[in-house]
N, CA, C and O of each residue as an XYZ file, in Angstrom:
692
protein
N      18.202    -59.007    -82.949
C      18.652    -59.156    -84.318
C      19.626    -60.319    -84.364
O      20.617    -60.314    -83.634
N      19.393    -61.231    -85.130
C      20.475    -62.585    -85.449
C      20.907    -62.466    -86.703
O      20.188    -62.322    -87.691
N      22.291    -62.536    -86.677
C      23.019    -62.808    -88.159
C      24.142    -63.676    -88.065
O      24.815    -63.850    -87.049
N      24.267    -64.076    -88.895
C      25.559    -64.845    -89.014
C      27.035    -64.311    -89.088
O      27.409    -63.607    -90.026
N      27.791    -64.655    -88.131
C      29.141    -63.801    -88.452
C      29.876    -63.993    -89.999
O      30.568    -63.126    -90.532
N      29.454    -65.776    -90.779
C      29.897    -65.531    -91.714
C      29.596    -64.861    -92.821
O      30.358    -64.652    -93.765
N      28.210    -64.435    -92.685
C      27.686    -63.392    -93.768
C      28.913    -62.376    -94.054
O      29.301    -62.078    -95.184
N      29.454    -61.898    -92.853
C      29.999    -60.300    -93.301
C      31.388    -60.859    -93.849
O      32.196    -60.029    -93.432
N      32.081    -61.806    -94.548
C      32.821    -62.539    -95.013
C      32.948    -63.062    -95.730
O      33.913    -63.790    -95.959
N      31.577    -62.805    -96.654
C      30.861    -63.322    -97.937
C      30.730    -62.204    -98.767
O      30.460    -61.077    -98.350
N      30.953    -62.558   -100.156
C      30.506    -61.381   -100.862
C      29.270    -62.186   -101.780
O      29.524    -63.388   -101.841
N      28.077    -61.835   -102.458
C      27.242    -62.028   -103.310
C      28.117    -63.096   -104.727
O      29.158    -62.696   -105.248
N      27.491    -64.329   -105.107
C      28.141    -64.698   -105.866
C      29.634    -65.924   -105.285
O      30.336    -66.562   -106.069
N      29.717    -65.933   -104.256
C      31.079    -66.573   -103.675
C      30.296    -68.200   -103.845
O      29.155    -68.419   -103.438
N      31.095    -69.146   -104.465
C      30.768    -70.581   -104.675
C      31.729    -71.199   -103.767
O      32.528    -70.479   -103.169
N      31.727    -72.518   -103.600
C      32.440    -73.398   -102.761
C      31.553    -73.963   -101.786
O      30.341    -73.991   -101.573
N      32.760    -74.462   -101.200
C      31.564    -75.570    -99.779
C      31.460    -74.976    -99.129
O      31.763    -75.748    -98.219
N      31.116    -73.469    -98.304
C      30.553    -73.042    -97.278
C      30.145    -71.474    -98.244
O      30.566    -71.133    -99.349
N      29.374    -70.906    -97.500
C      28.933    -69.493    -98.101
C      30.209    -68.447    -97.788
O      30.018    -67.255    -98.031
N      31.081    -68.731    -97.430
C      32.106    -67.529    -97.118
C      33.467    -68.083    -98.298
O      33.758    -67.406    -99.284
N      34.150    -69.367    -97.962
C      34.942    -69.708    -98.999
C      34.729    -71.260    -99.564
O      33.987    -72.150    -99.149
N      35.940    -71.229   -100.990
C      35.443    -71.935   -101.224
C      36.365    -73.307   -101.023
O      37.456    -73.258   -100.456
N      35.820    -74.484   -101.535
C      36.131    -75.475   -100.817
C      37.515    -76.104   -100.919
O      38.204    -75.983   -101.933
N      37.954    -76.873    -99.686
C      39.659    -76.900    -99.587
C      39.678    -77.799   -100.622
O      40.543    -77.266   -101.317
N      39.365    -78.719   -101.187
C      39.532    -79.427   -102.305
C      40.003    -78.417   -103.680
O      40.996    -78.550   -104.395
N      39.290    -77.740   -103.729
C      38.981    -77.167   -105.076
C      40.383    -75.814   -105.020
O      41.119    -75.442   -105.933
N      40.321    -75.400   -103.709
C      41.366    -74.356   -103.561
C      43.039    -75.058   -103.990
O      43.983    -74.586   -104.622
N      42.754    -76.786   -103.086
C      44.119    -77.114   -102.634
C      44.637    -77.912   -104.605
O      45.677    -77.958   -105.261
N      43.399    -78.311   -104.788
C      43.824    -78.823   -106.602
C      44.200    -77.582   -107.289
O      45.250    -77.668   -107.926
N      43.418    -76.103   -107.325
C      43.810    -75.173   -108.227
C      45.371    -74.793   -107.730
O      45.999    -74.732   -108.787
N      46.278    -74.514   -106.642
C      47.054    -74.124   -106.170
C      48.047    -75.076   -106.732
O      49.201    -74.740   -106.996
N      47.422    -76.654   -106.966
C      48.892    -77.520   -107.363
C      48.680    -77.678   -108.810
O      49.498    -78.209   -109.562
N      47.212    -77.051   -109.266
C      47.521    -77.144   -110.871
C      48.415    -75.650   -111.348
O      49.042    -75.364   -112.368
N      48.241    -75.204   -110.591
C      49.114    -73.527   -110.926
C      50.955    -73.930   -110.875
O      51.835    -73.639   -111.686
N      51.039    -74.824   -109.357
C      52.429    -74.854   -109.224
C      53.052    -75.737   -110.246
O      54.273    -75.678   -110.391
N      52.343    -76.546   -110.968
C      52.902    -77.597   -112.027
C      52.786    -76.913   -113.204
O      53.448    -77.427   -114.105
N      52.048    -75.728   -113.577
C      51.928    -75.415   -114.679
C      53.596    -74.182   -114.811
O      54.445    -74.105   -115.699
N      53.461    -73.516   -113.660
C      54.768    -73.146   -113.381
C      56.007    -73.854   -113.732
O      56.713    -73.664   -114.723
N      56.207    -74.884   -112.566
C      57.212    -75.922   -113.341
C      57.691    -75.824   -114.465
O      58.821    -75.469   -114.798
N      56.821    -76.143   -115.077
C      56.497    -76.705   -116.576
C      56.981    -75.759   -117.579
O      57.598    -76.120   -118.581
N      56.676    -74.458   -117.281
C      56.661    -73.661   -118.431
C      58.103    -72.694   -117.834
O      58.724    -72.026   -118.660
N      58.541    -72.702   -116.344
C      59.729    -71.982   -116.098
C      60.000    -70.844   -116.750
O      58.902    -70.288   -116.712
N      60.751    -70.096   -117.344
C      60.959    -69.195   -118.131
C      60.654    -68.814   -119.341
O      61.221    -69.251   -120.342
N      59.779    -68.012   -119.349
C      58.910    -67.872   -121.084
C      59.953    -66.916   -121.864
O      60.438    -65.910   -121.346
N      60.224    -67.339   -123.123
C      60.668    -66.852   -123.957
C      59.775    -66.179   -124.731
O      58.725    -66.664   -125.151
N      60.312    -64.660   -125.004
C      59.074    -63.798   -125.869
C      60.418    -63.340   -126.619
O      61.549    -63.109   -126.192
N      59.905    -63.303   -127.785
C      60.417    -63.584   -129.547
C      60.776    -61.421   -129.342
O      61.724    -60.818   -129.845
N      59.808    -60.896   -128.593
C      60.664    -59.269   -128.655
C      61.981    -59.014   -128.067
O      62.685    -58.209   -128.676
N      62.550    -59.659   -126.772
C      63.595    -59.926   -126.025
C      64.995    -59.953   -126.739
O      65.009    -60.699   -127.718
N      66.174    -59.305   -126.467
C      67.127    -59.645   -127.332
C      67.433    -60.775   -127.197
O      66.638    -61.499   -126.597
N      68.928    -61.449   -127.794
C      69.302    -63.125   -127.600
C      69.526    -63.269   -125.588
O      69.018    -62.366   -124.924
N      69.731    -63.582   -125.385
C      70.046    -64.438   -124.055
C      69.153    -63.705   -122.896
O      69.452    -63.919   -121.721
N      68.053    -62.838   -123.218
C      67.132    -62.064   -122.146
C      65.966    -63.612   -122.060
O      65.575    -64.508   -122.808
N      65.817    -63.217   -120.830
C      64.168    -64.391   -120.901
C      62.868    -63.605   -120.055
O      63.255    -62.827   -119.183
N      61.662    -63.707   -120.192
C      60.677    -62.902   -119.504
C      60.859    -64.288   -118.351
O      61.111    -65.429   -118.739
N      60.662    -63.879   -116.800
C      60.196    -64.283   -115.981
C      58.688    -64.719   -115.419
O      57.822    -63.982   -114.948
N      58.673    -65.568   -115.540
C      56.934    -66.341   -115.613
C      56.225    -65.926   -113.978
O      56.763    -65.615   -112.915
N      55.332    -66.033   -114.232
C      54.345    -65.712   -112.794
C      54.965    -66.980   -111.256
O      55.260    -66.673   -110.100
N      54.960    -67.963   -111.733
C      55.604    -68.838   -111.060
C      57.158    -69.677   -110.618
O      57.349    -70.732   -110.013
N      58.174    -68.608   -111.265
C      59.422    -68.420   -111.304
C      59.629    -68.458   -109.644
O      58.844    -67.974   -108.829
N      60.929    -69.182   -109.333
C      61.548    -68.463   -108.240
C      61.933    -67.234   -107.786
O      61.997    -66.802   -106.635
N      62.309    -66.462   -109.383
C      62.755    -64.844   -109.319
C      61.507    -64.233   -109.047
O      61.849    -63.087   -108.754
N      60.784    -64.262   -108.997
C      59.405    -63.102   -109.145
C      59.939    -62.477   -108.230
O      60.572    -63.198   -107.459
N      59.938    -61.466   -108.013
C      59.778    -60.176   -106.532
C      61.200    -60.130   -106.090
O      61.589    -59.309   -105.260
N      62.083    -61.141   -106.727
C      63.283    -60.615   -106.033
C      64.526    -59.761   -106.752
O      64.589    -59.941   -107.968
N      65.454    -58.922   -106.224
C      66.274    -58.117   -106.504
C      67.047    -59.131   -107.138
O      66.953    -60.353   -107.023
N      68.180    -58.129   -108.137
C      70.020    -59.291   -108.078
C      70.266    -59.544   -107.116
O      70.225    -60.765   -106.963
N      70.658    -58.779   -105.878
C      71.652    -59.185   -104.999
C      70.427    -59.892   -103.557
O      70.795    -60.110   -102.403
N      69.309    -60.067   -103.983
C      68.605    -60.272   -102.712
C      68.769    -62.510   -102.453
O      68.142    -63.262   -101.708
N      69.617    -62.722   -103.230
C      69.975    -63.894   -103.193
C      70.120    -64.668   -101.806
O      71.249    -64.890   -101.369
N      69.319    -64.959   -101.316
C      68.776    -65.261   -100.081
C      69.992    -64.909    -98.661
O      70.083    -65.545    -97.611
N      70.587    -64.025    -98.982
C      71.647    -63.068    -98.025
C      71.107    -62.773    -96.788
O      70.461    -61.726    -96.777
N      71.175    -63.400    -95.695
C      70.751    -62.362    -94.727
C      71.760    -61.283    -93.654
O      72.717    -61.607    -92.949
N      71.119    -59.898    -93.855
C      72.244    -59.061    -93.491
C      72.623    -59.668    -91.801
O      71.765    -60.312    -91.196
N      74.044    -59.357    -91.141
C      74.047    -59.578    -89.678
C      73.510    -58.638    -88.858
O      73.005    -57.624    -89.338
N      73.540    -58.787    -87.965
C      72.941    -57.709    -86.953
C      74.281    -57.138    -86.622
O      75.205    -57.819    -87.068
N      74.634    -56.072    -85.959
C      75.396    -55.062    -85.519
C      76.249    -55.620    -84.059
O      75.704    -55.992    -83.019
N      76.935    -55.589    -84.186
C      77.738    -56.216    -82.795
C      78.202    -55.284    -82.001
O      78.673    -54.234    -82.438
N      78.122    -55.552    -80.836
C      78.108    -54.736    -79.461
C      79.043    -53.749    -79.180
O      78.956    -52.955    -78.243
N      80.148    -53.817    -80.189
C      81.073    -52.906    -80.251
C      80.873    -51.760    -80.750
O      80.871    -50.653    -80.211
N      80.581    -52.299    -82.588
C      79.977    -51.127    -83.671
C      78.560    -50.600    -83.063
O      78.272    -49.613    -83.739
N      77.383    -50.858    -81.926
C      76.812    -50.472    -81.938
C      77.156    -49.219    -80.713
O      76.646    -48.100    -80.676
N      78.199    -49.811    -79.732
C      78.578    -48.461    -79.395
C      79.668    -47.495    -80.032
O      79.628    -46.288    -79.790
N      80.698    -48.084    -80.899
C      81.317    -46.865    -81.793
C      80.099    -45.594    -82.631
O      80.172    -44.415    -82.977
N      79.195    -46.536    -82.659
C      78.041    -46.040    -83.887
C      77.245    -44.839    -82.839
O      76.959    -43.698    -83.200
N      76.969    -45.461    -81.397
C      76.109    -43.871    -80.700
C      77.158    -42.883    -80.036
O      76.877    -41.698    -79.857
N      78.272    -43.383    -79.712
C      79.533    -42.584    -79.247
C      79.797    -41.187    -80.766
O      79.558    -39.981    -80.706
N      80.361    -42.018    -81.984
C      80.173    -41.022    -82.929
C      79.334    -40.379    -83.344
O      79.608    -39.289    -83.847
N      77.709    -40.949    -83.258
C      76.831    -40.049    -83.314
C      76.443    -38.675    -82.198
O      76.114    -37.515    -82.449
N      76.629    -39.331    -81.023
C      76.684    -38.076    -80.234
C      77.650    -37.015    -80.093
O      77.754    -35.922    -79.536
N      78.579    -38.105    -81.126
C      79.974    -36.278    -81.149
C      79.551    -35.425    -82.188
O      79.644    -34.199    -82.132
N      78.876    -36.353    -83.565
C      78.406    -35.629    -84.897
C      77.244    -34.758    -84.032
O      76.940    -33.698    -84.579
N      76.868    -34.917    -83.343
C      75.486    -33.943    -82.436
C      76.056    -32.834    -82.014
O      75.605    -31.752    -82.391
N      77.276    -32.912    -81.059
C      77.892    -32.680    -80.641
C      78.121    -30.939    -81.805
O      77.964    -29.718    -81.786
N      78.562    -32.036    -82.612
C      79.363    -30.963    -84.098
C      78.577    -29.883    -84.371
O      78.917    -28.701    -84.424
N      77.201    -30.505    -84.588
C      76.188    -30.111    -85.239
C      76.071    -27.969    -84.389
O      76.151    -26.807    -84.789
N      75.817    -28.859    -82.918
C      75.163    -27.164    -81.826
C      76.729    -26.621    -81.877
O      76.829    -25.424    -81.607
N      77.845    -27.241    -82.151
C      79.174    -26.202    -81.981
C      79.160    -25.050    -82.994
O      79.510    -23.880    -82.835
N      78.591    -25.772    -84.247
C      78.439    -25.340    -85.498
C      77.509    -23.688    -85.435
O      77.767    -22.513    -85.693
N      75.824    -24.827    -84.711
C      75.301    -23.579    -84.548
C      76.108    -22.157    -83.886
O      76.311    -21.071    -84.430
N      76.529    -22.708    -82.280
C      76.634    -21.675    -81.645
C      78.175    -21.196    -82.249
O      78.273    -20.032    -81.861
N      79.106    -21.455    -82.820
C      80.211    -20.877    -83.261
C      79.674    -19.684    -84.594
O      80.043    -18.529    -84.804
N      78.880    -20.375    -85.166
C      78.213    -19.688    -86.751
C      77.830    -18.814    -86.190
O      78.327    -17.793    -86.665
N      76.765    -18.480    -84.875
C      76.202    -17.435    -84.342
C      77.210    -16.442    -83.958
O      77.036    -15.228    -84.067
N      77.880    -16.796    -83.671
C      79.000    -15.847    -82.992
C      79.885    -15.288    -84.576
O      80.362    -14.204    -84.913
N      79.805    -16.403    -85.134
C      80.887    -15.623    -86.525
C      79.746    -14.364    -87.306
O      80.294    -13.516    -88.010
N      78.576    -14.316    -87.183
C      77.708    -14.014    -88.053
C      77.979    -12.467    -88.002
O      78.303    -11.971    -89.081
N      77.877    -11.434    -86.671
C      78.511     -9.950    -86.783
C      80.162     -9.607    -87.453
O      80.584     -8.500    -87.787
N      80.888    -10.915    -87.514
C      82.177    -10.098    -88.098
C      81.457    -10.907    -89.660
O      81.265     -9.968    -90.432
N      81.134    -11.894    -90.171
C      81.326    -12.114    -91.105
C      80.204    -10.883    -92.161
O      80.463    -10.503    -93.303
N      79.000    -10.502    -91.335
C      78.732     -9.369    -91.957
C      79.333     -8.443    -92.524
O      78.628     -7.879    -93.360
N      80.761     -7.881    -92.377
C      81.431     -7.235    -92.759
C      82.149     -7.437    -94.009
O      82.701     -6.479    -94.550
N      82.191     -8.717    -94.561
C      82.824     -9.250    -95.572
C      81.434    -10.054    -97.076
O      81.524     -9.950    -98.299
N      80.399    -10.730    -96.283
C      79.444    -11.071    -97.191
C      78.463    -10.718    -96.667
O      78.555    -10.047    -95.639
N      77.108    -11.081    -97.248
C      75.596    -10.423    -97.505
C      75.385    -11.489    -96.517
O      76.105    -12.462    -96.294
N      74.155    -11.108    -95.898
C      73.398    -12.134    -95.035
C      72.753    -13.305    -96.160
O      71.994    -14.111    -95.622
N      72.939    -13.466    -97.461
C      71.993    -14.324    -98.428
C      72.951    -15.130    -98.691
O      72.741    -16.278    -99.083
N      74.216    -14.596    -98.496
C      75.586    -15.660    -98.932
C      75.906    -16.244    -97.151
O      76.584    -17.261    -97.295
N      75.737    -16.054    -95.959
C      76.298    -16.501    -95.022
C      75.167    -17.793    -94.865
O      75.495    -18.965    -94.680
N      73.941    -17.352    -94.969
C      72.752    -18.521    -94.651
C      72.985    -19.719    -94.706
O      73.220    -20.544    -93.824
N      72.880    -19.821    -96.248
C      73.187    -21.459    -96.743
C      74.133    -21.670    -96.290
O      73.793    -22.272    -95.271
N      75.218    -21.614    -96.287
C      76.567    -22.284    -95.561
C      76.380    -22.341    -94.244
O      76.738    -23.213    -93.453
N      75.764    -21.299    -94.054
C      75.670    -21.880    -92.521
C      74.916    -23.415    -92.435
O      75.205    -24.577    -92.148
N      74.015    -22.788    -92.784
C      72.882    -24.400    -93.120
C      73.661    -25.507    -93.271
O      73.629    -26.477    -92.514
N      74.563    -25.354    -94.506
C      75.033    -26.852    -94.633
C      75.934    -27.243    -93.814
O      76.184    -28.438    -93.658
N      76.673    -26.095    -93.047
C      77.569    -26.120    -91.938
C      77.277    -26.905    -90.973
O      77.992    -27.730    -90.404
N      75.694    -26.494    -90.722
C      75.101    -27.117    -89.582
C      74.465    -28.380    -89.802
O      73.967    -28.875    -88.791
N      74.331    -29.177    -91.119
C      73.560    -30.285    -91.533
C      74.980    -31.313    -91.723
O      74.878    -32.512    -91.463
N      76.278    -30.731    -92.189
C      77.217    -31.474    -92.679
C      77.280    -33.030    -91.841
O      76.891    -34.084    -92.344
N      77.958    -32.863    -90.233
C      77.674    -33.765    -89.291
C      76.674    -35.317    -89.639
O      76.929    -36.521    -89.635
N      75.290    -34.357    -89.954
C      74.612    -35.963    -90.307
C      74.237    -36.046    -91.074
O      73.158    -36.635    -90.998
N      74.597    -35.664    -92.312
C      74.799    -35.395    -93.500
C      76.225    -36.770    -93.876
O      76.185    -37.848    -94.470
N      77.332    -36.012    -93.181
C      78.078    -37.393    -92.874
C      77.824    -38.701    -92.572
O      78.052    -39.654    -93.316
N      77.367    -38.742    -91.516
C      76.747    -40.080    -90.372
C      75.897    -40.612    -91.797
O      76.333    -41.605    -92.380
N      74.964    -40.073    -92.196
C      74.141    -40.884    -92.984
C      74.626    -41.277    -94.169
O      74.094    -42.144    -94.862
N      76.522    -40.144    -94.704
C      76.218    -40.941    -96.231
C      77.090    -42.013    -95.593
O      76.725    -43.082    -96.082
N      78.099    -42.218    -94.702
C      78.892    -42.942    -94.365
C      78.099    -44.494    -94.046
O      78.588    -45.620    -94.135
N      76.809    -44.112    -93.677
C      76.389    -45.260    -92.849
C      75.533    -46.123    -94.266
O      75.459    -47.350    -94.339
N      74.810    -44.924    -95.549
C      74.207    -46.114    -96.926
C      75.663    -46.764    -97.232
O      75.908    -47.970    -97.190
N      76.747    -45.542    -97.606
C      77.526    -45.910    -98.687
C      78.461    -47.147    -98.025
O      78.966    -47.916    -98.843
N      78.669    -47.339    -96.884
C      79.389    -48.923    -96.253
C      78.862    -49.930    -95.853
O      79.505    -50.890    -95.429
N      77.343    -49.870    -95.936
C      76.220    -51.267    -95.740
C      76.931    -52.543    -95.995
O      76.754    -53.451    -95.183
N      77.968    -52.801    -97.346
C      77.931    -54.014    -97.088
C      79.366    -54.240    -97.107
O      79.953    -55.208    -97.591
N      79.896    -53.149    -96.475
C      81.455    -53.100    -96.091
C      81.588    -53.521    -94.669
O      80.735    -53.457    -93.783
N      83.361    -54.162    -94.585
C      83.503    -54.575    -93.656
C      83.690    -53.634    -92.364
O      84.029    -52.474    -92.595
N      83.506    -54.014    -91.058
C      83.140    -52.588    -90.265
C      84.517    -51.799    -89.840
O      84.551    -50.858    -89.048
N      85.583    -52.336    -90.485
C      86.527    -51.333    -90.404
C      86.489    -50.269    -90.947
O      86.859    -49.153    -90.581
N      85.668    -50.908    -92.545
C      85.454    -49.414    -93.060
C      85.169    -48.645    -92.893
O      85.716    -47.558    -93.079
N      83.964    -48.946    -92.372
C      82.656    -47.849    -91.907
C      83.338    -47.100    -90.708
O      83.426    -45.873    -90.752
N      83.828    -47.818    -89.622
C      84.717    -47.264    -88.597
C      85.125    -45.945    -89.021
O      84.693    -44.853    -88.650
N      86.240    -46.292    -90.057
C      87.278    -45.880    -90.605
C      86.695    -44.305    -91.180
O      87.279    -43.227    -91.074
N      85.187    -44.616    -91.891
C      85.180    -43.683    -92.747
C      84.233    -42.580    -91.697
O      83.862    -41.462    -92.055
N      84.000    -43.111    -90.536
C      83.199    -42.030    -89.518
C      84.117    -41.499    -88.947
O      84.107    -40.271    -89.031
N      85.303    -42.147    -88.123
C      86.677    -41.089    -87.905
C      86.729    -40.049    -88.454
O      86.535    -38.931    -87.977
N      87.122    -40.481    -89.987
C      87.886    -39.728    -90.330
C      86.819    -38.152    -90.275
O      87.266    -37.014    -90.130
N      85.159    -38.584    -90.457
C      84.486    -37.491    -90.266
C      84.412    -36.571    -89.119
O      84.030    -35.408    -88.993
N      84.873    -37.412    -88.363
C      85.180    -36.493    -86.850
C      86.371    -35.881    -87.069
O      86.356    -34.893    -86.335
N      87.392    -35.914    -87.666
C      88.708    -35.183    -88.124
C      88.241    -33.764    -89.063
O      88.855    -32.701    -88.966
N      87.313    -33.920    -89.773
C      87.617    -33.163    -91.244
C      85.997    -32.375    -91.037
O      85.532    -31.659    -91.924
N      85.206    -32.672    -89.619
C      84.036    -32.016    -89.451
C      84.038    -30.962    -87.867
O      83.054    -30.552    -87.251
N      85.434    -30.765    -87.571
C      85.557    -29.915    -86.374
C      84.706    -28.852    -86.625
O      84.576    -28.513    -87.801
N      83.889    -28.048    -85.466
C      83.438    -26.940    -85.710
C      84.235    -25.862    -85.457
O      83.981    -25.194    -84.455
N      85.201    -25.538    -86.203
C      86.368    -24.475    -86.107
C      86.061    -22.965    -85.689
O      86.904    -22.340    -85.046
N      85.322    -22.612    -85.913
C      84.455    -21.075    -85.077
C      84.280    -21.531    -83.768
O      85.080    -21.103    -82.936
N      83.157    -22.531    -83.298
C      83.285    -22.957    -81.851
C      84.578    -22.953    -81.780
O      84.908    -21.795    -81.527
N      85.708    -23.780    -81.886
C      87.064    -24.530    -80.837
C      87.699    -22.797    -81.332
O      88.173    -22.173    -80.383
N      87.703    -22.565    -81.767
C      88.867    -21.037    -82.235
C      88.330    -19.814    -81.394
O      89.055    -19.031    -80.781
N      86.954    -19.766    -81.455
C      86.099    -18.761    -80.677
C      85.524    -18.993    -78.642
O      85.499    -18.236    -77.672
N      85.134    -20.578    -78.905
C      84.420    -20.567    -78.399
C      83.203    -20.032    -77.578
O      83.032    -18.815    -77.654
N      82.566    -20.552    -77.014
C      81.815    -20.065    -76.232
C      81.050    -18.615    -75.604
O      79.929    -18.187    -75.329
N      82.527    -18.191    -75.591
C      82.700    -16.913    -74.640
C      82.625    -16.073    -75.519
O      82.282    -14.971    -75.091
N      82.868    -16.148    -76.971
C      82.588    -14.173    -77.483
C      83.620    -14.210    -78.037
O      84.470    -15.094    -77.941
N      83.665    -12.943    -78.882
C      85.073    -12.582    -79.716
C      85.458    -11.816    -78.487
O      86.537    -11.225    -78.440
């Protein structure tokens, strides 16, 4: 059986100088009659728009980009913050199983005071808080300076002790 590899690269109907595409002339003129027509027409004004709004044209510089994506490029992470960043994460880990195994241990006295339907969820969030932290700390300072971020994961290691573990620990009431 002989076929042509460019057949399967062709669809029915495709014009130009070869049967698969079409020709660099015709591609490379339509591409610079598009970019001049762009130019040209820059920002279209549509008469529905309030005063100082403008519609953005197909051939705008803005197309596809955000406000702030203003050709910014973020830095990469420096050798320090990237070990403050797994040091605190492995203590928020850390937090996380103290949490579990302290909660486990609180769970027979706290029976005595609430329902197993009221201890659950708190436990839950007890046990999610940790990177629950880590993660809002780490959107909400993206484009803060890294003291902040530092600053604001500390302080989560201060105010996220697992207090049943360190009060109980390990060993049992």
């Amino acid at each position: 059986m002989t076929s042509d590899s460019d057949d399967a690269l062709s669809w029915d109907g495709d014009e130009g100088g070869s049967p698969t595409r079409p020709a660099p002339k015709k591609r490379a003129k339509a591409r610079s009659e598009r970019a001049e027509s762009a130019q040209t027409q820059g920002e279209v004004k549509d008469p529905a728009l309030p005063e100082g709004w403008s519609a953005v044209g197909k051939g705008s510089a803005a197309v596809g980009r955000l406000g702030g994506d203003d050709d910014e490029e973020h830095q990469p992470l420096s050798t320090a913050m990237l070990l403050i960043l797994g040091v605190v994460g492995g203590v928020y880990l850390l937090y996380s199983v103290g949490w579990v195994v302290g909660g486990l241990r609180l769970k027979p006295l706290a029976n005595f005071f609430v329902a197993d339907a009221m201890f659950l969820p708190w436990f839950v969030l007890a046990v999610a808080a940790p990177l629950l932290w880590f993660l809002a700390s780490w959107v909400l300072t993206r484009g803060k300076a890294g003291w902040i971020r530092v600053s604001v994961l500390l302080l989560g290691v201060v105010l996220l002790v697992p207090w049943p573990f360190v009060t109980v620990g390990a060993i049992g009431l």
